[in-house]
C-alpha positions as CSV (number, residue, x, y, z in Angstrom):
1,X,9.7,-29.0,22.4
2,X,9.5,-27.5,25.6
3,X,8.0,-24.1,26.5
4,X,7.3,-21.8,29.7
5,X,4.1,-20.3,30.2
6,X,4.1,-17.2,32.4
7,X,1.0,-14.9,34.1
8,X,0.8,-12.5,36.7
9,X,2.9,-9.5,36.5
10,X,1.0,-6.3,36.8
11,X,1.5,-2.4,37.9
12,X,1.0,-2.3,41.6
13,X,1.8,0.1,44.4
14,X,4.9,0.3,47.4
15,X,3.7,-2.5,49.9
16,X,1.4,-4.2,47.7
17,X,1.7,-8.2,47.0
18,X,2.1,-9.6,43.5
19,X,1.7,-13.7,42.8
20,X,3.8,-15.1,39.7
21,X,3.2,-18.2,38.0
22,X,5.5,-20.2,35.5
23,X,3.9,-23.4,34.0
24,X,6.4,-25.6,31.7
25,X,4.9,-28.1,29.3
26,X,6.7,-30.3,26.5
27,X,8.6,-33.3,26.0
28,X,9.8,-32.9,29.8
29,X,11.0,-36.6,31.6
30,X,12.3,-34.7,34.8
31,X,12.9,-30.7,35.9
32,X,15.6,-30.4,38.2
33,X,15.9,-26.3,39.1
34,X,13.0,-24.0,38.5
35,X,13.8,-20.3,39.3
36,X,13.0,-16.6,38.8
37,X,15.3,-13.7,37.8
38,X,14.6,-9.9,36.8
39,X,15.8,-7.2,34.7
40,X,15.6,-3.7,35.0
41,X,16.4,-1.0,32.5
42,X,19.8,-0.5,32.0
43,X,21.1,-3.1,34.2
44,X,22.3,-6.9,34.0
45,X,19.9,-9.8,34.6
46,X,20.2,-11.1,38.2
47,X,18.4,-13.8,40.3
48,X,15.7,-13.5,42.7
49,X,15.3,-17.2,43.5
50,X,15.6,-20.7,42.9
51,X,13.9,-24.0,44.1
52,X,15.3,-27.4,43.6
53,X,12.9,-31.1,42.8
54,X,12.9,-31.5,46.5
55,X,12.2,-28.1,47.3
56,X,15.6,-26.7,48.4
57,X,15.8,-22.8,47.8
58,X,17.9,-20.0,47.3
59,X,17.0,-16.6,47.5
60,X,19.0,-13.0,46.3
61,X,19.5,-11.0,49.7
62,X,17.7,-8.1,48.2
63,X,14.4,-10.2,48.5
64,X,14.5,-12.5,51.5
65,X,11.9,-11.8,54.0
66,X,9.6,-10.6,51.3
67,X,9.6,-12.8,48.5
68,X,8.9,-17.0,48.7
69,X,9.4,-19.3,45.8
70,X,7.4,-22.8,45.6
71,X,7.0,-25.4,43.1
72,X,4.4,-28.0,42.1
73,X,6.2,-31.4,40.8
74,X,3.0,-32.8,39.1
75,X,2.3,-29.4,37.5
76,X,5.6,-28.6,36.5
77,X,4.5,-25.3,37.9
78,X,6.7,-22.7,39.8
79,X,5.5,-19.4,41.9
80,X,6.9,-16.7,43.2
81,X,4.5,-14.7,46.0
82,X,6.1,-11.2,46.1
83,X,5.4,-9.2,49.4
84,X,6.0,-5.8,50.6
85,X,6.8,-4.7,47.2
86,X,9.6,-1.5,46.2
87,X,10.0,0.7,43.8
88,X,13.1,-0.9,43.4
89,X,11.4,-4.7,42.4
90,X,10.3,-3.0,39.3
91,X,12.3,-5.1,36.2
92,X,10.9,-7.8,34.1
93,X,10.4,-10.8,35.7
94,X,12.1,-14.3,34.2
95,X,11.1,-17.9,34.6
96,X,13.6,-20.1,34.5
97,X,13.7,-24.2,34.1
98,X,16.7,-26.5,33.8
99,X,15.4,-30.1,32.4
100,X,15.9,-32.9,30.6
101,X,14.0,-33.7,27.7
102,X,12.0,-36.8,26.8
103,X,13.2,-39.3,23.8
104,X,10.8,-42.0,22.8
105,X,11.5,-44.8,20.9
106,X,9.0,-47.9,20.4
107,X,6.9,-47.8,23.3
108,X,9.7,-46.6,25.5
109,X,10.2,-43.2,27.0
110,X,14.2,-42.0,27.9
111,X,15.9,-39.1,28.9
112,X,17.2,-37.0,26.2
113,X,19.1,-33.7,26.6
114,X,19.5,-31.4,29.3
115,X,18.4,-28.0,28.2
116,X,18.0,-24.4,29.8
117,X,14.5,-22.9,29.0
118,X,13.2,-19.2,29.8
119,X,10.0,-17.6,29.3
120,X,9.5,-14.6,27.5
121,X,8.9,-12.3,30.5
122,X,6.5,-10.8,32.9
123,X,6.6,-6.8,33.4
124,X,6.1,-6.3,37.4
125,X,5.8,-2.4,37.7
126,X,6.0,-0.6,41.6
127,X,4.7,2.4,41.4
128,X,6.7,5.2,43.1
């Protein structure tokens, strides 16, 4: 059982800062990508950004410059600061985490299955 924990969207205006927070917890043994991706009405689901366990990212062109993904291994934690906020940054907001699981058997803990989680979503509204 794994789950993803999100916090921080909010309504805020053009050029204001937003800070999102993913926390997974579970039956986790290692995570390998954490990332964001957003949805807006009427339009497909795209990514924003990604950040590997050693801390290589991605980013979508539509947010470099502004946006900046980081992770924290120990927490199995993932942020995304948004800066310089647009109207157009106005979709719902979802974590993403591609792990493997934890088996245990005796007193021994293995990897199980790799599995693709998402959280339920975080409503980030710019105000126009």
């Amino acid at each position: 059982q794994v789950q993803l924990v999100e916090s921080g969207g909010d309504l805020v205006q053009p050029g204001g800062s937003l800070r999102l927070s993913c926390a997974a917890s579970g039956n986790i043994f290692s995570i390998n990508v954490m990332g964001w991706y957003r949805q807006a009405p009427g339009k497909q689901r795209e990514l924003v950004a990604t950040i590997t366990s050693v801390g290589d990212t991605n980013y979508a062109d539509s947010v470099k410059g502004r946006f900046t993904i980081s992770r924290n291994n120990a927490e199995n934690t993932v942020y995304l600061q948004m800066n310089s906020l647009k109207p157009e940054d106005t979709a719902v907001y979802y974590c993403n985490a591609d792990l493997i699981t934890t088996v245990k058997a005796m007193g021994v803990i293995l990897p199980g299955s790799g599995i693709d989680v998402w959280g339920q979503g975080t409503q980030v509204t710019v105000s126009s």
